[in-house]
C-alpha angles and dihedrals in degrees: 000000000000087000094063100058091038090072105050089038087056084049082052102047099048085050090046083058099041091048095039102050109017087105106032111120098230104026100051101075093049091040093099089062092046093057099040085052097055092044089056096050088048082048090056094036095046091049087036084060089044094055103041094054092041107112114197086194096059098026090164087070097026096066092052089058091041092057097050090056085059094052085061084048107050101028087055089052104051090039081056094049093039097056086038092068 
């Protein structure tokens, strides 16, 4: 259940980011850095909860799980790159 907030929240915070610092003075030259940042630590957060919840021993239930983790992944990488460029 937590997966599936993760995702959309990840979404949320990189806009927040975007939204929030895009035309602030200081912050706006360094605001690339900040998103892709935040996409590639969604990227290692979103695989970390795939694998923690990955059982080798139930492996029907476990890839569903797993691949969850890599649509936090995924979705927060490409929001980061997205709002980057």
């Amino acid at each position: 259940m937590l997966q599936n907030l993760l995702t959309p929240l990840s979404i949320i915070i990189i806009l927040a980011f975007y939204v929030l610092l895009r035309n602030h003075p200081k912050h706006k030259y360094i605001l690339p850095t900040i998103l892709s940042t935040l996409g590639i630590l969604g990227t290692f957060i979103g695989i970390a909860i795939g694998l923690y919840v990955f059982d080798v021993n139930n492996i029907d239930t476990s890839v569903p799980k797993l691949l969850e983790g890599l649509k936090l992944a995924f979705v927060s990488s490409i929001a980061g790159i997205i709002f980057t460029i």
